[in-house]
N, C-alpha and C positions, 0 to 999 in steps of 0.2 A: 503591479509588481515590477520593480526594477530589472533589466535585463543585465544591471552591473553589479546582483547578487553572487557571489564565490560559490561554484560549483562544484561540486568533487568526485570521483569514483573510487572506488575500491577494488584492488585490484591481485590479483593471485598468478604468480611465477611460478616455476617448477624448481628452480634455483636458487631465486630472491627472495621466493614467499611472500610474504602481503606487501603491499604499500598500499598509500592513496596519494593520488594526485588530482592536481588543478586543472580543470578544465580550460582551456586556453586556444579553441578553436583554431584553425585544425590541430593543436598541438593536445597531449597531455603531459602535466610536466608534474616529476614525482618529487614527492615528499619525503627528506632525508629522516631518516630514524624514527619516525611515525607508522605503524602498521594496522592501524582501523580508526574511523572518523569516533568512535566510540571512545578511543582511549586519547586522540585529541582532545576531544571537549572536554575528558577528565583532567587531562594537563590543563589546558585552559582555567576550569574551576581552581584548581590547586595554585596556580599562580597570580590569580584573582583579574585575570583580564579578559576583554570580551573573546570571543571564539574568533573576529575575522581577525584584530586588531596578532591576535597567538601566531595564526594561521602567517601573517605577513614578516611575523619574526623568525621564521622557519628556513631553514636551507632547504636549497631546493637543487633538483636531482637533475637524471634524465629528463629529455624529451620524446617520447613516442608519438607516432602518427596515430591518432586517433581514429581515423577510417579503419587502421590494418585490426589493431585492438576492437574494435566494435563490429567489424565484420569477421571477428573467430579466426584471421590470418597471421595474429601474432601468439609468441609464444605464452604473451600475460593475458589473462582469462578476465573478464571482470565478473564481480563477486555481487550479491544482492548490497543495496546503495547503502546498508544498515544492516547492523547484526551484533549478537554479543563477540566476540571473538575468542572469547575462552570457557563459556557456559549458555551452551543455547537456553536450556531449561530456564536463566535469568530473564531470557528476551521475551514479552508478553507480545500476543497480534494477537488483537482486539480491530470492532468497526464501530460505527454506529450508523444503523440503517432509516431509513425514512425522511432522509434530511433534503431532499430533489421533489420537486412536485409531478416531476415525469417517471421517476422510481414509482412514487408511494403509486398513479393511476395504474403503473403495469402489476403494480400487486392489486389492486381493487378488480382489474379484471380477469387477473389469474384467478381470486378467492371469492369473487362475487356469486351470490345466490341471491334467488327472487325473493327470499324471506327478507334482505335486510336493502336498505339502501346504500350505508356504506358498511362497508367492513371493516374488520377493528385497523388492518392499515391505515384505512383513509384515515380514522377517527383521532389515530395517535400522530400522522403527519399534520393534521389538523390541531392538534394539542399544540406542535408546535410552532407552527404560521402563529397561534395565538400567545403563545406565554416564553417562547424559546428564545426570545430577544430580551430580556430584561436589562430593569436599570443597572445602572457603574454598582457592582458591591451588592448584589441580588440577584436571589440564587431564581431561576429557568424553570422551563417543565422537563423532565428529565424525556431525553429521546430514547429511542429502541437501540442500547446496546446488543454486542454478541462477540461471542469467543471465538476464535478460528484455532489458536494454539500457540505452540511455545516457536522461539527459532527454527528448529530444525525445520519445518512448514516453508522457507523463505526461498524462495528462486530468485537467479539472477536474469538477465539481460538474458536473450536465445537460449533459458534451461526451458525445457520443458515443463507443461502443464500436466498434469498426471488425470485422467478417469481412473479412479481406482475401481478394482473389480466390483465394490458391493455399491457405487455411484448408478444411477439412471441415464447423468447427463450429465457435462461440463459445457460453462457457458462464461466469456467473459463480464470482468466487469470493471471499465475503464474508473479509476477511484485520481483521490488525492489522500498522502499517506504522510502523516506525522511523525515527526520520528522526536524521540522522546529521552531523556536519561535521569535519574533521581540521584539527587548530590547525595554529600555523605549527612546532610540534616533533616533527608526525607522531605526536601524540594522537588516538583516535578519540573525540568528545565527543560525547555523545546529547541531542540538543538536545527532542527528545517523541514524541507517537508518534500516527497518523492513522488514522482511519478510513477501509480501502481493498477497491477491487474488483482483484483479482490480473488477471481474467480468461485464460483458458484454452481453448485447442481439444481438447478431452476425444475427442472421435471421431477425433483424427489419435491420440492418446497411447494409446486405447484397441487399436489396430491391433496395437502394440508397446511396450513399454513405455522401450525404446530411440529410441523417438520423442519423450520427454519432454523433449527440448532444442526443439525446433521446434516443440512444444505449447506452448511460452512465450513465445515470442517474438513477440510483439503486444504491441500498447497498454495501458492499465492504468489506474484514476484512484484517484486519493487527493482525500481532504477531505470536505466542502469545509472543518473544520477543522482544526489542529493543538494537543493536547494539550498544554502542558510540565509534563507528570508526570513523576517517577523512577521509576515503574516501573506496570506491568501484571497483578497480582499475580491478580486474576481479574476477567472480563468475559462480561456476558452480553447480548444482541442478538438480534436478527431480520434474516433476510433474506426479501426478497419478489419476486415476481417477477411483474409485472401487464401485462396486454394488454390493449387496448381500456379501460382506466383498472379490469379487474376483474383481481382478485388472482387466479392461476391454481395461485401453488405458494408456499407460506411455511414456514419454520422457525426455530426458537429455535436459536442459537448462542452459541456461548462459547471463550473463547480464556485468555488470561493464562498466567502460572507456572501457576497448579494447576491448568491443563486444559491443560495441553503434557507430554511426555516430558520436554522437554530444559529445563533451567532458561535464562532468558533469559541470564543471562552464558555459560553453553556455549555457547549459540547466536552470540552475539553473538563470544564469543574465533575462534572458528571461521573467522568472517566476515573479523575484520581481523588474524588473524595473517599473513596473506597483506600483503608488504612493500606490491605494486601496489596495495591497498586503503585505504592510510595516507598516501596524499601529501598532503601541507599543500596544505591550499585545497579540496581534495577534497569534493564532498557525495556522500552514499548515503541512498538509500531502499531499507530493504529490509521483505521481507516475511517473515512469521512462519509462515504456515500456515492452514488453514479444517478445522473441523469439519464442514461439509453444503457441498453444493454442489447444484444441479436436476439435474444429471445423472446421478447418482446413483439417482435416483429417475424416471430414463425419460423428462424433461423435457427436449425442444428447443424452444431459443428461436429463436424469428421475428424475421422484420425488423421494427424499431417497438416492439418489448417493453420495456418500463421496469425496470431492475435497481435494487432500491433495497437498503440495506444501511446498522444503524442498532448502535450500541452503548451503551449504558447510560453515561452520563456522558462520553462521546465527541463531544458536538456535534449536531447537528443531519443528519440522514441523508444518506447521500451516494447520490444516484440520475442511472444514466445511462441513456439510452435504446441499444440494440441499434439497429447499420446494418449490414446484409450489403452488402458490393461488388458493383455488377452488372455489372463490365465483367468481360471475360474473361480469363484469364490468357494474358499475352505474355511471352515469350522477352526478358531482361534482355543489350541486346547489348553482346560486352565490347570495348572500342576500347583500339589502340595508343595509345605516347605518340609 
């Protein structure tokens, strides 16, 4: 992937309220009359030109030091890389899991039993080593989707990760994250792609592996930028995992086409052949998959642990800190109408 792809963030004043601006190392330089990459790309579509080709026609604004804004010392906040900006309930997070060959083994030894040799993880990452590359215009073996939730789910750059009370565990999970928008003729059009934390409660999914619905469904953060690259072809990265500002657990990672099963358009057709995933106006963030994760490797994180997660021409590292909930879990009462 090119390193001379246009970078952006998104970003939240107390004064100015939204912009996004160009990533322009050390600089950020903002974006006159534009207030979310969302409503760019819709300007873009409506004026029938590509998104960088828009992007270059653009006044452009302030300069802010980039260091002060990503280290929490300025007054503009950044925002998750992607988002609806006026209807979270619009914004779909979705993943697709089993796509890494070192994911699907730490599920074969999570869900392993002496009755079988593999278990249906292995058997479905196996599905797609074998069928998940198909020809130009031929439809794949459909991988293991799953639902995380609408926008409001979405963290930025140093927001917290949340253990909710009725969680076991939180654990990250270093991803690459799609960001998505459907024109107004129910096109899905891939607007780039983000540096993201899936996160996961691995000890509830661990129990059963038919727990893997309710091991998702938590918070998640992307950014803090977004990429507009065509494509992912291959990516290499670290994740870290530090307490008390020392590094406790790190590993090299890698994502892309040629470290996945499934070729990204398989993945991708999968996602929006489904009619409910193509409404005009629509945004989706979805997730791709991780090769390592801490838990994996015997690693529970604490309350206070910094989750960082960095890719290779992806931006500048996206690190959130771990909060475990301390209230206790109460009974959700349900009221007549």
């Amino acid at each position: 992937m090119s390193s001379e792809n246009i970078r952006l963030v998104q970003l939240l004043h107390p004064a100015e309220g939204r912009k996004i601006a160009i990533v322009n190392e050390p600089q950020l330089i903002l974006l006159l009359a534009i207030q979310s990459v969302y409503h760019l790309a819709l300007q873009a579509l409506e004026k029938h030109v590509k998104l960088c080709d828009y992007i270059a026609s653009l006044s452009q604004g302030e300069e802010l030091h980039y260091d002060e804004v990503y280290s929490g010392k300025s007054d503009w906040k950044i925002l998750p890389a992607f988002d609806h900006p006026e209807n979270a309930f619009a914004c779909l997070v979705s993943g697709t899991g089993l796509t890494h060959k070192s994911s699907a083994m730490n599920r074969q030894m999570m869900h392993h039993t002496e009755t079988s040799q593999l278990t249906d993880s292995m058997k479905m990452y196996q599905w797609g080593v074998e069928g998940g590359r198909p020809a130009k215009d031929a439809i794949g073996t459909q991988p293991e989707w799953f639902y995380k939730g609408t926008g409001h789910i979405l963290k930025a750059h140093a927001e917290a990760l949340e253990v909710p009370v009725y969680g076991n565990d939180g654990g990250e999970e270093a991803e690459i994250a799609g960001i998505y928008l459907i024109d107004k003729a129910g096109n899905p059009r891939r607007i780039g792609f983000c540096t993201g934390n899936e996160f996961s409660d691995h000890v509830m999914e661990k129990k059963n592996y038919l727990y893997l619905a309710p091991s998702k469904l938590r918070n998640c953060a992307i950014g803090p930028e977004i990429v507009l690259t065509p494509d992912i072809e291959a990516l290499e990265g670290r994740v870290d995992i530090l307490r008390k500002d020392a590094v406790i657990w790190s590993k090299e990672i890698h994502s892309g086409e040629k470290n996945m099963a499934h070729s990204l358009a398989n993945l991708e057709y999968h996602h929006f052949k489904y009619d409910i995933h193509r409404i005009p106006g629509q945004a989706h963030v979805h997730f791709f998959g991780a090769d390592a994760f801490s838990f994996g490797e015997q690693i529970a994180l604490q309350n206070g642990d910094l989750m960082r997660v960095q890719w290779e021409n992806m931006g500048r590292a996206l690190q959130n800190p771990l909060v475990i909930a301390a209230e206790k879990e109460k009974l959700v009462k349900i009221l007549t109408v």
